[in-house]
N, C-alpha and C positions, 0 to 999 in steps of 0.2 A: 545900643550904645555902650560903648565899653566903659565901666565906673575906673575914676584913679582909688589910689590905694594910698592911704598916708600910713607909714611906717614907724611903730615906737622903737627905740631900742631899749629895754627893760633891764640889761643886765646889770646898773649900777641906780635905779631910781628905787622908788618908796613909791607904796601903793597909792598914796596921794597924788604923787606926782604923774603915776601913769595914769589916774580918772582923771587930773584935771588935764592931762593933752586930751582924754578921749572926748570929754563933752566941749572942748575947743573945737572940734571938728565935727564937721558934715559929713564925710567921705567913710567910706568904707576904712577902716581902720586895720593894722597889722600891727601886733605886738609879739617880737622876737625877742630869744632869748628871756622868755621868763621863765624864772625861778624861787617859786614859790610865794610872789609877793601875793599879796589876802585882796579880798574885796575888790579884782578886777571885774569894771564893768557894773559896778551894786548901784542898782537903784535907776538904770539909765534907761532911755528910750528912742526908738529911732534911729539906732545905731547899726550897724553890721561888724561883728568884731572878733578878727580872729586870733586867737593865742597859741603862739607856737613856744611850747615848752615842758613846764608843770605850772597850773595855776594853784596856787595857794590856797588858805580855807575859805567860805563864802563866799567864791567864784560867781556872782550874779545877782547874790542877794538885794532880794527886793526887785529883784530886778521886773521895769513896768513896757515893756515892746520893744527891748534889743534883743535882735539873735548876737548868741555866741557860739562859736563854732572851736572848739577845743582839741588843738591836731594832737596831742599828750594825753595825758592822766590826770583827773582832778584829786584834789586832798578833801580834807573834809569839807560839813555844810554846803555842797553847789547847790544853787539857784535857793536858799534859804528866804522863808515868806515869799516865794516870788508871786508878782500879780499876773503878767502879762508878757509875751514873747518866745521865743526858742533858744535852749541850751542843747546841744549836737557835742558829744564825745567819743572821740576818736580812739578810745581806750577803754581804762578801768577809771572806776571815782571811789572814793573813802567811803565812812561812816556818813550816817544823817542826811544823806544827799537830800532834796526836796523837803524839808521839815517845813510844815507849816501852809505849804506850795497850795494857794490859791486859786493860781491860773498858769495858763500857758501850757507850752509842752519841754519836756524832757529825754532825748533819746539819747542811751549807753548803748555803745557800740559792746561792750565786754563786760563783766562782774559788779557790784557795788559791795559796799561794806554793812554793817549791822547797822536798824532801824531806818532802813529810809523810806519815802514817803510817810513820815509821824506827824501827825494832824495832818495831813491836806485835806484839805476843804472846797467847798462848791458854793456860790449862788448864784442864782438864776442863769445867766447863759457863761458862766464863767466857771469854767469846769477842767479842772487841769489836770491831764497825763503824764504820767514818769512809764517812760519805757525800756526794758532793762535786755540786753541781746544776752547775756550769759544766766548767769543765776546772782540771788543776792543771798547776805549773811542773814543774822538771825533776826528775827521781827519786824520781817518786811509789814508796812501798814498800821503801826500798832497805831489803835487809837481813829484812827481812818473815820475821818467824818464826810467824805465827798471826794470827786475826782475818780481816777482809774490807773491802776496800774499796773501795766504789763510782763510778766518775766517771760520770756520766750526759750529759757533754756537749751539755747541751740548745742550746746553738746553732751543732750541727751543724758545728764545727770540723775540719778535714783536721786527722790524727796531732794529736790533741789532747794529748801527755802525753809527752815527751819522755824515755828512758833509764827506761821504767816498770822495777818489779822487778827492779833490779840486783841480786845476791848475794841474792834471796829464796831462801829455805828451807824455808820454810810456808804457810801462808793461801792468801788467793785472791783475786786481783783482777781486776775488771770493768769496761773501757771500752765506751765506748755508741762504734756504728761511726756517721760521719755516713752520712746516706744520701744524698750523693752519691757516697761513696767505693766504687767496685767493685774493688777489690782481693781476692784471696784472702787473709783469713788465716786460721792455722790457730787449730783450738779455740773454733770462735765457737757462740756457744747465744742464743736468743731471753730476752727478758725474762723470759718467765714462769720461769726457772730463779730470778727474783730479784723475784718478784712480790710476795712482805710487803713486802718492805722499801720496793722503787718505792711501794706501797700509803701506808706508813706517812708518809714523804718528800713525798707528793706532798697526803696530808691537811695536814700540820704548815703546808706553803706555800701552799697554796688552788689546786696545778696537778692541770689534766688529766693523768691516770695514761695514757692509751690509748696515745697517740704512743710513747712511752717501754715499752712492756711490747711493744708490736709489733714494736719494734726489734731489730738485732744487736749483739752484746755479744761484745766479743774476751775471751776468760776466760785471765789467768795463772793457770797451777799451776808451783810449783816442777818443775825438772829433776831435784833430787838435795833429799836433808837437809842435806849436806855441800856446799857450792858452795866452798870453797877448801882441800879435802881435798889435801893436797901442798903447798898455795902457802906456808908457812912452817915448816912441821915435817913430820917423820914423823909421817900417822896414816891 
């Protein structure tokens, strides 16, 4: 059964204005022409919702089991504390993307910007991925209490990810090694350790899966629980 589509036109509204048509409605949702308004889609659930343009900063935020499907480039903060649902980018996104990010998933079609996935976190079956198709800026993970996150460096970038997992303490992060790089490093596992997800990432974008699952993959794990155990107080 074919779903209707309700149609926003965004180029003259306020971000208020576009959530409150979006939680007006049941239907699969269409938001054209945006331009930069903030906080489309924050906090919603249930929804299917696509934006054709540039969305604004905290694109999703909080967001608790709406996909949004991003045919543009995000700006800063997307999917900021999200709990639950799917963000799909058709492009690049800014700074901080996934801060906080709880649950759900996250797939970059292209690059992100400095610090993203900073605190995600995990509990019990609620365990959220950020997956990245290009490379991200500097400090990818800082801080990393739970969750996983992906960079898949599809174009074979030397040291693609700059001061990855700073002060991480949980989760697990995956850099795709280029393969001209012959360096040792330690902790490296082949794709298939991460073959749903390549799987899932490489349907959503229309890419060949094989290149990618054949590859080597540097895998962070935390050192400790505690990474600044001493550095400000007894404990």
């Amino acid at each position: 059964m074919q779903v209707s589509k309700m149609k926003i036109n965004c180029e003259n509204l306020t971000a208020r204005k576009i959530n409150e048509a979006i939680m007006q409605s049941s239907e699969k949702i269409v938001c054209e022409n945006c331009c930069g308004q903030r906080y489309i889609g924050a906090a919603s659930s249930g929804k299917t919702i696509e934006i054709e343009g540039i969305s604004g900063n905290d694109c999703g935020g909080l967001l608790d089991g709406s996909t949004l499907i991003l045919k543009g480039n995000a700006q800063e903060g997307l999917g900021d504390t999200m709990n639950a649902g799917k963000i799909i980018v058709h492009g690049h996104c800014g700074d901080i993307c996934a801060y906080g990010m709880r649950g759900g998933k996250i797939f970059i079609r292209d690059y992100i910007g400095v610090r993203g996935g900073i605190h995600m976190k995990e509990y019990g079956d609620s365990k959220p991925l950020l997956m990245i198709g290009e490379t991200a800026g500097a400090c990818l993970g800082e801080y990393l209490a739970g969750g996983t996150i992906i960079v898949l460096n599809r174009r074979d970038e030397l040291d693609p990810v700059e001061n990855v997992g700073v002060g991480q303490h949980g989760g697990v992060i995956y850099v795709r090694i280029a393969s001209s790089d012959e360096r040792n490093y330690e902790d490296v596992v082949d794709g298939s350790e991460i073959e749903a997800e390549i799987s899932e990432f490489c349907e959503i974008f229309k890419m060949d899966k094989e290149k990618l699952l054949h590859s080597k993959y540097r895998r962070l794990l935390p050192e400790t629980k505690n990474p600044y155990q001493g550095y400000y107080c007894m404990n």
